[in-house]
C-alpha positions in Angstrom: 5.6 -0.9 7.1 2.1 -2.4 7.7 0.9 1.1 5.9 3.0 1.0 3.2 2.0 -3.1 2.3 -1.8 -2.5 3.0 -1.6 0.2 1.1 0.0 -1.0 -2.0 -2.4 -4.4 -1.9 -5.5 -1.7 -1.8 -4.4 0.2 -4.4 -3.4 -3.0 -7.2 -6.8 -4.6 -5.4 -9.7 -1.6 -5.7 -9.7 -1.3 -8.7 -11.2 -4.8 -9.8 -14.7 -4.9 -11.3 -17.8 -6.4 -10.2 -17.5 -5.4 -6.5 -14.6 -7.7 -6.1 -12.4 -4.9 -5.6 -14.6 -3.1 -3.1 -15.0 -6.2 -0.6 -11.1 -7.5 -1.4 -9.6 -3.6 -1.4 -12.0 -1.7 1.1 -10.8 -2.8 4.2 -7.1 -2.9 3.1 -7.6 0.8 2.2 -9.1 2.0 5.8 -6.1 0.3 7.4 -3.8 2.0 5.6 -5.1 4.9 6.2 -5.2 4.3 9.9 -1.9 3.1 10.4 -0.4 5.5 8.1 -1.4 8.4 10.3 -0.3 5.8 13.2 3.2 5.5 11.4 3.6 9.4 11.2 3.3 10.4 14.9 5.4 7.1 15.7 8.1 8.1 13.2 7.9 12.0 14.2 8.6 10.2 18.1 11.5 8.3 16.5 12.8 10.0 13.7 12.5 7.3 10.9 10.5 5.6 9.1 8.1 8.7 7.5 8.4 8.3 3.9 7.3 4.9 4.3 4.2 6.1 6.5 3.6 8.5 3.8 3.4 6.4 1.1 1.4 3.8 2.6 -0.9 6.8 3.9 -0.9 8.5 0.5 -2.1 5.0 -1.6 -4.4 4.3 1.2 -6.0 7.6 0.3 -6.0 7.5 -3.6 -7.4 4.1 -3.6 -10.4 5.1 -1.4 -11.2 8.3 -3.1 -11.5 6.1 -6.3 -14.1 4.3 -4.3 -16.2 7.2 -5.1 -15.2 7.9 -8.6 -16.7 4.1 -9.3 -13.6 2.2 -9.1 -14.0 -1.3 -8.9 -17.9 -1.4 -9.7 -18.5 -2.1 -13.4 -16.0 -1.7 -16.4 
């Protein structure tokens, strides 16, 4: 769940211009990339929960690759 709700606020957050996005959507963005991989050897253990892992995992990811791409620098 914590993936999944970091990972949705990083995504809507990074992409804000003037840096904004990178102090407010950064850190949001590591976390839920960290507990996303968390959430899929816990839900592999338990047998739920994965798509929601996934997901958070999978925004996580896109929203700090467009870290790279200039996302949240300068429109």
């Amino acid at each position: 769940m914590a993936a999944l709700v970091l990972g949705i606020f990083g995504f809507l957050v990074t992409g804000v211009p003037f840096f904004i996005g990178l102090l407010l959507g950064g850190i949001p963005d590591v976390l839920a990339i960290i507990f996303g991989i968390c959430g899929i050897i816990r839900a592999n253990r338990v047998r739920r929960g994965a798509a929601m892992a996934v997901t958070g995992l999978v925004l996580g990811a896109l929203a700090f690759i467009s870290i790279f791409f200039g996302a949240g620098t300068f429109w």
